[in-house]
C-alpha positions in Angstrom: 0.0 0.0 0.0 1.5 3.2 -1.1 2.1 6.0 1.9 -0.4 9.1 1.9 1.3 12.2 3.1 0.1 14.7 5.0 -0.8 18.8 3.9 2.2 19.4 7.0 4.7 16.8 5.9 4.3 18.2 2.0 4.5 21.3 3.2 8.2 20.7 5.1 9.0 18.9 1.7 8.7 22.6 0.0 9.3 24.9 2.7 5.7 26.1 2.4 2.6 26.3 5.1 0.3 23.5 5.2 -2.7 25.8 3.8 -0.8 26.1 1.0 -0.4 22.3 0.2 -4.8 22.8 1.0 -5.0 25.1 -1.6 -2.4 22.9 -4.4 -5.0 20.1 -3.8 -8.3 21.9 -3.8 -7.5 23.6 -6.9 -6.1 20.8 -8.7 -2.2 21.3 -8.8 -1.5 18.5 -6.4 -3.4 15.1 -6.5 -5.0 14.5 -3.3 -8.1 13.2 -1.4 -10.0 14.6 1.8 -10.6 11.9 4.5 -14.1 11.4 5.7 -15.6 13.6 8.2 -12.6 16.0 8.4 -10.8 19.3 6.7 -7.7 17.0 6.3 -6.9 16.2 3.0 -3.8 13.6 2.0 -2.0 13.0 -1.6 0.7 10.2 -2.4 4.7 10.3 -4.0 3.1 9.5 -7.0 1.3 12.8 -7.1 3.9 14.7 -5.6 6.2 13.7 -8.6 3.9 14.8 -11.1 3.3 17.9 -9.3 7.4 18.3 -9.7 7.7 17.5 -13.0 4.6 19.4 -14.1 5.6 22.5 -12.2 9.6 22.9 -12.9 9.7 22.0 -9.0 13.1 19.9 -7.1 12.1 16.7 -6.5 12.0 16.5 -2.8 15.1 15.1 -0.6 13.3 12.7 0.9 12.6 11.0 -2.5 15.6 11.5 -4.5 17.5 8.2 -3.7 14.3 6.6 -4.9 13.0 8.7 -8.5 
């Protein structure tokens, strides 16, 4: 099963605030999901990277050993 990150741990990935990973997903630049019954919304590394390429943005230290 594939990892589903968090708006905060996306947002330490880019040095940005977690409302701004909220506002990537709700307006379509980042692939993600909102859970059930809650504001918090989650997205996956395979959605990160596309963000990345799509958008000109480093690929995150965390995944560069793995891309």
């Amino acid at each position: 099963m594939t990892k589903a990150y968090t708006t905060g741990e996306v947002a330490q990935m880019f040095s940005v605030s977690a409302r701004t990973v909220q506002k990537w997903i709700d307006s379509g630049i980042l692939e993600g999901w909102k859970l059930p019954l809650s504001y918090d919304r989650r997205t996956n590394k395979e959605s990160i990277l596309k963000m990345c390429k799509a958008s000109k943005l480093p690929i995150p230290e965390v995944f560069r050993s793995a891309a």
